[in-house]
C-alpha angles and dihedrals in degrees: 000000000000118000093249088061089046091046087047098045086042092051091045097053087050092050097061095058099044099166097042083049094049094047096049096050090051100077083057081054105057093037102049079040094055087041094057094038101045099043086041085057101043083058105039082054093052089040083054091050096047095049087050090056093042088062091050092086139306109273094342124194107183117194120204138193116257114235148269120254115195110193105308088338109102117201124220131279097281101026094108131075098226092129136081151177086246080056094051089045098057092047087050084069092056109121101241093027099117095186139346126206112187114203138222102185132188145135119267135173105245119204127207112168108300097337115086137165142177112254160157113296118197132190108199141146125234093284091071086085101066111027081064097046091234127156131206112250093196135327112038136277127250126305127228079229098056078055096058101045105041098240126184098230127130141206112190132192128255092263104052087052089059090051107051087040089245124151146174084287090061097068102124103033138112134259135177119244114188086331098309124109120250137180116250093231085165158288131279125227117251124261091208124218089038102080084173085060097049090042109083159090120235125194132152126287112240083048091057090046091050103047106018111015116046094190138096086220132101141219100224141316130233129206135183119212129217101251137357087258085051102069108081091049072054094053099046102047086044078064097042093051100043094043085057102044087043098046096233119163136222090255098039128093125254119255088206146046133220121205119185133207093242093046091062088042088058098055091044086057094044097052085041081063108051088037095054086052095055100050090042091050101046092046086054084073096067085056085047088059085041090059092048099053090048091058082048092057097036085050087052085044097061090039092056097037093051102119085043082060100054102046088045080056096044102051077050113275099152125209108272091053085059094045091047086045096054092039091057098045091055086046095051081052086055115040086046094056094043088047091052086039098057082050083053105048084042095059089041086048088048092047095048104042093052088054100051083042099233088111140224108332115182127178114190086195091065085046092055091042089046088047097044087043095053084046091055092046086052088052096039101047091030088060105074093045089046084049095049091051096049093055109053121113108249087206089059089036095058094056085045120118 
């Protein structure tokens, strides 16, 4: 028989039995729908990761102290005071190194009018700016000036703003930080999605290490290389140079850590993909019970057809017509539930990304792998009624009630 008589004949038989049809087709559905949706949200959510530590700065190195140890109890990575603006000033010199903004970092009470809030406080110079890839919303940043000459300005996050009701119309005045009066310069714009980047107080250095913090040491120091092929020269030299100010030997252990942009992008990418796999994986079962469910009904078809069967044998239809007749009737089962079921998973993806706000993500290749995968489970589980049916005896068939 051609293909167009087998795809007619096939389409006919599934017309008669609508609801069966529809039934059967529903476990493909749910399983090619949780296939597209899950893998579309494991990768919405790593697309919204990466997006948040993109924003984090352009080609950041970030520098951190190493950490205590009292006694057999070992502190934490930053707990030590290992690092210091001498330090930041040495790897400012470093040749693609394009800024550095060392950092002195607590929590204050800040005071607007009658609003107030506990926050980030952080001590920084001019280069903060850009190492963490932040705008000015209105008003200005930090001087070098306001550095040198330990002024009590302040520059505070999007948040924080929020927060104190204070708006562009606020620039100039005064708020309280940790009980201590500082000038409004302006407001930064906010990064979206990393409300700890958007909290937060920011003054000049020398001004955090007069009046909060009473140590020439620093909390960490960011950098921001050249170029993206640039950071791990950066890396390196950041090693070199600190290993030598600090006197530390081939043999001798580090007393701090660098962590790169493209290191924490690399995890993210890593735990996308086994994630991916997994939901993928586990939504694959639902197309496994589809499956199934199409070889039941197949099974109940040729029960049911039995005496057709036998006539079609018996006028001359040969096996392989009814076996051809059978597979392409549990692939059209298939291939329309798989198509219904990628609409499906699309409108579910839309909806949810759009929820958790990291937006529509839609991969054709994970359509074509949910469409090729629905089409494999018709043949697999097709093949065994098809089978069953080609091979009856139309002798037997005919008497067959």
């Amino acid at each position: 028989m051609k293909l167009t008589d087998l795809v007619g004949l096939a389409l006919s038989r599934l017309g008669t039995g609508k609801l069966r049809t529809a039934l059967t087709m529903l476990g493909i559905i749910i399983g090619v729908a949780s296939v597209v949706a899950l893998v579309s949200v494991a990768q919405g959510a790593t697309k919204g990761i990466s997006n948040q530590l993109q924003a984090l700065g352009t080609n950041l190195v970030t520098v951190s102290p190493g950490f205590t140890r009292t006694g057999a109890t070992r502190g934490a990575i930053g707990s030590a005071t290992t690092l210091t603006l001498d330090d930041a000033n040495a790897l400012a010199t470093l040749g693609d190194v394009q800024a550095v903004a060392p950092e002195l970092t607590t929590n204050e009470l800040v005071v607007a009018g009658t609003q107030n809030e506990t926050t980030r406080l952080v001590g920084t110079t001019p280069g903060y700016l850009s190492v963490f890839a932040y705008q000015i919303w209105v008003g200005t940043f930090l001087s070098q000036a306001s550095v040198d000459q330990d002024l009590r300005v302040a520059v505070i996050g999007a948040t924080t703003a929020t927060n104190l009701d204070l708006t562009s119309s606020s620039i100039g005045s005064t708020i309280y930080v940790g009980g201590l009066p500082f000038q409004l310069i302006g407001i930064l714009q906010s990064k979206g999605g990393t409300t700890t980047a958007d909290d937060q107080v920011v003054i000049p250095i020398s001004t955090a290490h007069e009046l909060f913090i009473g140590s020439d040491s620093v909390s960490a120091i960011g950098l921001s290389a050249t170029s993206q092929d640039a950071i791990n020269t950066v890396s390196a030299e950041i090693t070199t140079t600190l290993d030598q100010r600090h006197g530390i030997t081939s043999t001798g252990t580090a007393d701090f850590t660098i962590a790169t942009q493209a290191q924490l992008l690399g995890t993210v990418s890593s735990v996308s993909d086994v994630l991916t796999l997994l939901l993928a994986g586990i939504a694959s079962i639902s197309l496994l019970v589809g499956g199934i469910g199409i070889m039941n009904i197949m099974l109940v078809s040729v029960r049911e057809r039995t005496r057709e069967i036998g006539i079609r044998k018996a006028i001359g239809a040969r096996g392989r017509d009814i076996l051809s007749q059978f597979l392409v009737e549990a692939l059209a089962l298939s291939l329309a539930g798989g198509i219904i079921g990628i609409g499906v998973g699309v409108v579910a993806s839309f909806g949810i990304g759009t929820y958790a706000g990291w937006g529509f993500v839609f991969n054709p290749v994970t359509v074509l792998v949910a469409v090729g995968f629905s089409l494999i489970v018709g043949i697999v589980f097709g093949v065994w009624p098809a089978s069953q049916a080609a091979r009856l005896d139309p002798v037997v068939a005919l008497r067959y009630e």
